[in-house]
C-alpha positions in Angstrom: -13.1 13.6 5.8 -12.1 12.3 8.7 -9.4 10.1 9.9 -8.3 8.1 13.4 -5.5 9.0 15.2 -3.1 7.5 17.6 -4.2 8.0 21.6 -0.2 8.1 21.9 1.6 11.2 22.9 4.9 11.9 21.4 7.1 14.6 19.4 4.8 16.8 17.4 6.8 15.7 14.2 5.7 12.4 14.1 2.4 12.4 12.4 -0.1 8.6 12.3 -3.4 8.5 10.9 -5.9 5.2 10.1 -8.5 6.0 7.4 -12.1 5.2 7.3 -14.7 3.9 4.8 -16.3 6.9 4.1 -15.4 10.1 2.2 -14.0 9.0 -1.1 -15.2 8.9 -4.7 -15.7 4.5 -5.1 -19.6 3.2 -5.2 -20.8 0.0 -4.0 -19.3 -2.4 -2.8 -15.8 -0.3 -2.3 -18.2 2.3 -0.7 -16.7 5.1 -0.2 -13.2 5.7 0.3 -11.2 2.5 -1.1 -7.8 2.7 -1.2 -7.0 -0.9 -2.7 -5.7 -0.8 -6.3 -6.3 -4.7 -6.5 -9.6 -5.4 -5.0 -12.1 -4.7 -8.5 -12.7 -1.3 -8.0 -12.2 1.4 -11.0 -8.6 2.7 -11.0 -9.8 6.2 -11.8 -11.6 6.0 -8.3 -9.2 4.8 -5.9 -6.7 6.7 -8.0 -8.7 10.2 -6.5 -9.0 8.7 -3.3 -4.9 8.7 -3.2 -5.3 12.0 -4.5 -7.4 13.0 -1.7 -5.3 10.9 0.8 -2.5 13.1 -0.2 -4.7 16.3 -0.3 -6.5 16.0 2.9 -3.6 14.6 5.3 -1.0 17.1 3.9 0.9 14.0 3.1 4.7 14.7 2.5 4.3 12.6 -0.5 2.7 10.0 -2.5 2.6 7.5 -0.4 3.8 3.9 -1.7 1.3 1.1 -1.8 2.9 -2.4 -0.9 1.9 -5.7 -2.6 0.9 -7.1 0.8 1.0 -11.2 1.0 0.9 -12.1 4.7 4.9 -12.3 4.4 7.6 -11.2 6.9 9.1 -9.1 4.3 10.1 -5.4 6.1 10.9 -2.5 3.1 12.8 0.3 4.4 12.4 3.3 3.0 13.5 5.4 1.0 13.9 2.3 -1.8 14.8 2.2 -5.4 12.3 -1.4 -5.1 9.6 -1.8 -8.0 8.1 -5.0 -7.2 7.1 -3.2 -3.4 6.3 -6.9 -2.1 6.4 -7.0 1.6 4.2 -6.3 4.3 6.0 -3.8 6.3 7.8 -0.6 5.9 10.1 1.0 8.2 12.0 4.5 7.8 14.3 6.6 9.4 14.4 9.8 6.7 12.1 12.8 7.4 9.1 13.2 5.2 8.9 9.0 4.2 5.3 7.9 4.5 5.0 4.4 5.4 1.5 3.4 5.1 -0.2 -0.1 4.9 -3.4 -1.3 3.8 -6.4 -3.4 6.0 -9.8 -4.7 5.8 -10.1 -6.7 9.1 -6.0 -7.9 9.6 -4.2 -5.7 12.1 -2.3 -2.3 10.9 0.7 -1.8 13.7 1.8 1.7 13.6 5.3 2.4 15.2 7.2 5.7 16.6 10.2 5.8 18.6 9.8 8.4 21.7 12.2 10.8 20.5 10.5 11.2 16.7 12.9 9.8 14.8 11.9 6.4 13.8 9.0 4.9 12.6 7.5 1.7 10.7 4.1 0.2 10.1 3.7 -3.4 9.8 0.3 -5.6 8.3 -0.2 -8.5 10.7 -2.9 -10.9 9.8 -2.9 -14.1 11.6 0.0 -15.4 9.2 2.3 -12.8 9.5 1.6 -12.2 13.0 2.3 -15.5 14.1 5.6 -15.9 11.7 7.0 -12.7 13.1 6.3 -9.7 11.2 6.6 -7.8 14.3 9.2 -8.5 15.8 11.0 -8.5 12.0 9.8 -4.7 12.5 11.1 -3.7 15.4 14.5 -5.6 14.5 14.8 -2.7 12.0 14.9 0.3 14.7 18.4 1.5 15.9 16.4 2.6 19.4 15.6 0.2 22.1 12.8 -1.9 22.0 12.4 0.5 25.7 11.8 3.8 23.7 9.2 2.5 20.9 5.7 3.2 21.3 3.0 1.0 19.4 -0.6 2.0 18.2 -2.9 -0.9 17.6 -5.0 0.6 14.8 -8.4 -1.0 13.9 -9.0 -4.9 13.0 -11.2 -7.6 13.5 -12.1 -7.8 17.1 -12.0 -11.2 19.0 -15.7 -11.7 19.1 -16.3 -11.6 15.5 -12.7 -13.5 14.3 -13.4 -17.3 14.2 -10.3 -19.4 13.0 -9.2 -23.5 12.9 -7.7 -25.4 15.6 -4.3 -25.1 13.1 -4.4 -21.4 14.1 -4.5 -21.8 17.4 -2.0 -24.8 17.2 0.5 -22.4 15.5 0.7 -19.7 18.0 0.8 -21.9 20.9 3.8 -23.5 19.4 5.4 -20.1 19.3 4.3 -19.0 22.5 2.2 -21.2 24.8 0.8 -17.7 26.7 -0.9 -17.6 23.1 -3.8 -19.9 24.2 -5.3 -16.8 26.3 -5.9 -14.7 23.3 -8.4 -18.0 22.1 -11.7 -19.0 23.2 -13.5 -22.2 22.3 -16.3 -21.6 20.0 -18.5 -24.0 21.7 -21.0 -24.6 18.7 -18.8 -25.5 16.1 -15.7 -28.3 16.5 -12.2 -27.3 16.6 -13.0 -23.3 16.2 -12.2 -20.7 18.2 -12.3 -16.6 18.4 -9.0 -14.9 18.1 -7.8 -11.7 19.7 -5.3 -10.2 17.3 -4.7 -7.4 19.6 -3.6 -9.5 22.7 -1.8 -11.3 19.8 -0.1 -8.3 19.1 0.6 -7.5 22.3 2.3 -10.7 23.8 4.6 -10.3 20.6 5.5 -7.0 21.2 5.8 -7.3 24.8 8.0 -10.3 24.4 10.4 -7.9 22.1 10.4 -5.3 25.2 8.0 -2.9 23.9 5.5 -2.1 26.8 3.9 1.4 25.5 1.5 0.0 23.5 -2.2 2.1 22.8 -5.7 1.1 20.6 -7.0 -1.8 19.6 -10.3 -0.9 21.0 -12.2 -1.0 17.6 -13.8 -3.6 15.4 -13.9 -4.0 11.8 -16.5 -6.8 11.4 -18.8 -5.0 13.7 -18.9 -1.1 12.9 -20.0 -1.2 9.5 -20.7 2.6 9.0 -17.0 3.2 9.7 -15.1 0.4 8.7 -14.0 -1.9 5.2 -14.5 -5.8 6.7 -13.5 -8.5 4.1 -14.8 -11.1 6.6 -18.0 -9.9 6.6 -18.6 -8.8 3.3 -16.3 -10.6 1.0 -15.6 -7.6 -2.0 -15.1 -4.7 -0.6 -12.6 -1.8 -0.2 -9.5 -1.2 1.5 -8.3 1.2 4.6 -5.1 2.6 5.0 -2.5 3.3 8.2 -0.3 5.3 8.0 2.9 7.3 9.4 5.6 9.3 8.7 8.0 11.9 10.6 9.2 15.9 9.3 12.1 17.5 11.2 12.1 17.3 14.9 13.1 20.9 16.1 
């Protein structure tokens, strides 16, 4: 099985990990290693593909699977919480896995330099552009200065084509925003959004500058990747990160 990892360097205790399509136990169309309770597959299947997550990551734990809905909502972890609705989790306890879930919208993996913090946040367009970042990083005791950021795999630009509204939106927030959209010149009032320069005009905005990835696409590398956008029912990937005791 194998898994994506961070281009980042920091403490050897802080451990981050993106998973791919393949390697699991789910059959067509949640091919192979679904990870999404909620998206039709058989429970027994992505049930042993959190097994497996657990087995083959040496995972401190069982991870805990949020009831993502393009919210602002930040859990911090560890949490007596049942209902798990939010779309971000942040921790500063050894041995907490916060992990998120993705098939196209952006997984946002954060570490702080020294090993001792970290978060992961779900940002598609909606969240992103309502401030699930920034509600993130507001949860760190470190400076904005000492967090690194790892852009872990999403739709790419090219294959991401949204409203005018969208556009509108982000502009609104930030008028910068109108770099990270090109005209799609053969349809009215669409255009391609980058997510990752998205991302990182938010992030940069908070004063986080040590930012790696987003060089992948989910649309466009099928072998590898789970793309809603492009194939409507289809299985979940995971990002995740967690931290043991920095020595």
């Amino acid at each position: 099985m194998e898994f994506l990892k961070p281009n980042w360097k920091l403490a050897n205790n802080v451990h981050a990990l993106s998973t791919l399509r393949s390697g699991g136990v789910s059959v067509a169309p949640y091919a192979s290693f679904n990870l999404g309770a909620h998206v039709g597959d058989n429970p027994s299947a992505v049930a042993a593909n959190r097994t497996l997550l657990l087995e083959k990551a040496q995972l401190p734990q069982l991870p805990l699977y949020l009831n993502q809905t393009h919210s602002t909502t930040v859990l911090r972890l560890p949490t007596t919480a049942t209902a798990l609705e939010a779309d971000a989790v942040y921790t500063d306890q050894t041995g907490q896995v916060c992990l998120v879930m993705t098939a196209d919208c952006l997984p946002v993996l954060f570490a702080t330099e020294d090993g001792n913090e970290v978060a992961a946040a779900h940002a598609g367009w909606r969240g992103l552009c309502d401030g699930i970042l920034e509600n993130t990083v507001a949860q760190f005791h470190a400076k904005p200065s000492q967090i690194v950021v790892w852009l872990a795999p999403a739709i790419s630009q090219s294959a991401f084509r949204v409203g005018g509204e969208v556009r509108s939106a982000f502009i609104q927030h930030d008028p910068q925003a109108a770099l990270a959209f090109e005209a799609d010149l053969t349809m009215p009032d669409k255009y391609f959004a980058d997510l990752y320069l998205l991302a990182r005009q938010r992030l940069k905005k908070c004063g986080i500058h040590l930012i790696y990835g987003g060089e992948c696409c989910t649309f466009s590398q099928k072998e590898r990747f789970f793309s809603y956008r492009r194939d409507g029912v289809t299985g979940r990937m995971a990002s995740l990160i967690w931290f043991e005791e920095n020595n």
